[in-house]
C-alpha positions in Angstrom: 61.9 63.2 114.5 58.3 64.7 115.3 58.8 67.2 118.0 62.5 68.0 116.9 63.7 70.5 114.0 66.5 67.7 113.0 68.6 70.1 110.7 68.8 72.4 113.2 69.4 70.5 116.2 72.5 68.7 113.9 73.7 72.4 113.3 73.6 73.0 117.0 75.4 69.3 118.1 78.1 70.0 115.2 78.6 73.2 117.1 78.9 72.0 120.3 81.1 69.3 119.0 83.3 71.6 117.7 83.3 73.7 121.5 84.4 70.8 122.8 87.0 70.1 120.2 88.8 73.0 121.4 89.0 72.2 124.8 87.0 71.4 128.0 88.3 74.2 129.7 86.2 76.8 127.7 83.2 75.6 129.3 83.3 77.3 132.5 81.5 80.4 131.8 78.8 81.2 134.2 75.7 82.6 133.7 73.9 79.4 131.9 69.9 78.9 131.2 68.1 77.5 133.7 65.8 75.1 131.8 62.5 73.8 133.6 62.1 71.3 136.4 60.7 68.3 134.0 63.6 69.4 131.5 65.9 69.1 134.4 64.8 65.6 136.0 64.6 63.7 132.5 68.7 65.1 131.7 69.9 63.9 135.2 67.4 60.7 134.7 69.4 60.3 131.5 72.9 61.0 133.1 72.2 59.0 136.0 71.6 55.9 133.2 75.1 56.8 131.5 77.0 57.3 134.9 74.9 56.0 137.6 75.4 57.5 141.2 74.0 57.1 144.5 70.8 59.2 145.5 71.2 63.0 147.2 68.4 62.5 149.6 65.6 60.6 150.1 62.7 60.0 147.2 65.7 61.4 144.6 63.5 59.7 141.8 65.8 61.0 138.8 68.9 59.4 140.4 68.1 55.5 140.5 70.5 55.1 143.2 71.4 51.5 141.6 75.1 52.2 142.7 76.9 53.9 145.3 79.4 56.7 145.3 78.6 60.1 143.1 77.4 59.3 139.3 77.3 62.2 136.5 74.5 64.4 137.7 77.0 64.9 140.8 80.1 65.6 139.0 77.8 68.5 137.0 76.5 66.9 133.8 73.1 69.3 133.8 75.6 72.2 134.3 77.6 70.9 131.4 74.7 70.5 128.7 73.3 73.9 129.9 76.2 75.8 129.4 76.2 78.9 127.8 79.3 78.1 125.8 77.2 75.5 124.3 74.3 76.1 121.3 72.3 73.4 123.0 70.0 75.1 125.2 67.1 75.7 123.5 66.9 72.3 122.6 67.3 70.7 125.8 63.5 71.1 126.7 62.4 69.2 123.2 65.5 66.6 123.6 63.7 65.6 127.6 60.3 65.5 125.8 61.5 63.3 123.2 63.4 61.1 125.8 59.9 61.1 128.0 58.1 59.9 124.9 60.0 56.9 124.2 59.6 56.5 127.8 55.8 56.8 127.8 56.4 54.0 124.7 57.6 51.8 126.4 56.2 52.2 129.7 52.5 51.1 127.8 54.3 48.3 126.1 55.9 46.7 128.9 52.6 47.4 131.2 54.8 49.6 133.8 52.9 51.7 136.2 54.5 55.3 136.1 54.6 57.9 139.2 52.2 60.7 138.8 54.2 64.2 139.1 57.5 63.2 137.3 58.7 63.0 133.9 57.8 59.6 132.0 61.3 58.6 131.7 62.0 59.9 135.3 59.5 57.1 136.2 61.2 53.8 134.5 62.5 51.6 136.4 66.5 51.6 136.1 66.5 48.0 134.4 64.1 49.8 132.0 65.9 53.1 131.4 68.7 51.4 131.0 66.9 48.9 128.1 65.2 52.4 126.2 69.0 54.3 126.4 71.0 51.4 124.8 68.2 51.2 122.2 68.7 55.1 121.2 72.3 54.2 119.8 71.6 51.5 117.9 72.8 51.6 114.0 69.5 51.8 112.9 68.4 54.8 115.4 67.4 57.9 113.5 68.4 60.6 116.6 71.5 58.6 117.5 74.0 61.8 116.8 71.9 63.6 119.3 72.0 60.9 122.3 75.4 60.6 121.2 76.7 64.1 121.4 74.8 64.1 124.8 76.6 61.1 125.9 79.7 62.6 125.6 78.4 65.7 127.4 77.4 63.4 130.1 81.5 61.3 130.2 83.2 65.0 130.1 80.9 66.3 133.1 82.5 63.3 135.5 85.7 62.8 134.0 86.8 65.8 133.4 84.9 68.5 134.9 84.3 70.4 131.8 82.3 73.0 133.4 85.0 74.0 135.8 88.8 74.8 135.7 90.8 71.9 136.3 92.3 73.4 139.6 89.0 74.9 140.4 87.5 71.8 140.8 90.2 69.5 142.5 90.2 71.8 145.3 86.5 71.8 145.7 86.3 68.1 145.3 85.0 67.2 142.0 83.4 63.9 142.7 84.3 62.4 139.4 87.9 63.6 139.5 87.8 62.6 142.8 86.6 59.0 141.8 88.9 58.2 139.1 91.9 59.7 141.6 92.9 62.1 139.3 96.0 64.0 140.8 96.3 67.5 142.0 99.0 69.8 140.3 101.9 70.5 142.0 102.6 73.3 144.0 102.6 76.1 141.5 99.4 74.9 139.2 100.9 73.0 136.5 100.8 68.9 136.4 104.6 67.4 135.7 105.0 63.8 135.0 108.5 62.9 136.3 107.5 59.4 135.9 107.2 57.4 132.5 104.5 55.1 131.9 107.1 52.4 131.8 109.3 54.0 134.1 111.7 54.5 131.5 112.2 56.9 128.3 110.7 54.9 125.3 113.6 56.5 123.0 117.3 57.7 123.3 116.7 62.0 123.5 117.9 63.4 119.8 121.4 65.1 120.1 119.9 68.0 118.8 116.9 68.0 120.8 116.2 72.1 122.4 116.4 72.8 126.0 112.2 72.9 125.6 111.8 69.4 123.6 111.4 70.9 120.4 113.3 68.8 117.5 116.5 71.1 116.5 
């Protein structure tokens, strides 16, 4: 890994795995870094490959726009990675230029004409990003636990909002929640599931079973 300190970049994804290990929810502290532009535009051009999503405006070059409805830069994903509850953000700078290299790579091998003023991988062509990111987790790939760990990032940002409360974001209209139609809580806050998955109780309730669940 030439422009990456590996050892410490696998200190700082075990740590972030572990964040996440305890819970989505912790992630909604505010105050994160604000990494650069370029940083900025290769992470949602690398989110926007995961979890495509339609463009926000006109000449959106990180967003492809290969689909329509919102993708994972809309449902936060550059919030997510830059979150202060996460060891990542030093990195992220040297994690876009490594992207952008492979980018640059392939852009000379495959004889593609990149757009002057934006980051290399910014500048693929979606069938192209799409090629370089299911390369980087390949058996064989030497910084697969680091595209990995952000790949996960990038899921948790539109499926479950990890940088905002749960509640928080149904009632702004999370796009991702929105998407998959996950459901509001009731009334009071809390999600109840009256309903079994197979509309019935998979087991006879224990005789000695507590008013709270709990095995006697």
């Amino acid at each position: 890994m030439p422009l990456l300190d590996r050892r410490g970049l696998l200190k700082a994804l075990a740590a972030a795995t572990a964040v996440l290990a305890a819970g989505p929810p912790s992630l909604a502290s505010a105050g994160a870094a604000a990494p650069g532009a370029w940083t900025v535009q290769s992470l949602e051009a690398f989110a926007d490959t995961l979890v495509p999503g339609q463009r926000r405006h006109p000449g959106d070059l990180p967003i492809a726009g290969a689909v329509t409805g919102p993708g994972a830069v809309q449902a936060g994903a550059v919030q997510v990675l830059v979150s202060p509850d996460l060891p990542l953000g030093p990195w992220l700078p040297e994690i876009a230029a490594l992207l952008d290299a492979r980018a640059l790579a392939r852009a000379a091998t495959h004889l593609l004409w990149l757009p002057p003023g934006w980051p290399p991988f910014v500048g693929l062509p979606f069938d192209h990003r799409t090629a370089l990111v299911t390369g980087l987790f390949e058996p064989g790939e030497v910084d697969r636990p680091v595209w990995q760990v952000l790949a996960l990032l990038v899921g948790l940002a539109f499926d479950t909002a990890a940088h905002q409360h749960t509640t928080t974001a149904i009632a702004t209209g999370h796009p991702g929640l929105a998407w998959i139609g996950f459901p509001p809580p009731d009334a009071d806050g809390l999600w109840r599931f009256p309903a079994h998955s197979y509309d019935r109780p998979l087991a006879d309730l224990h005789p000695r079973t507590t008013a709270s669940g709990s095995p006697a």
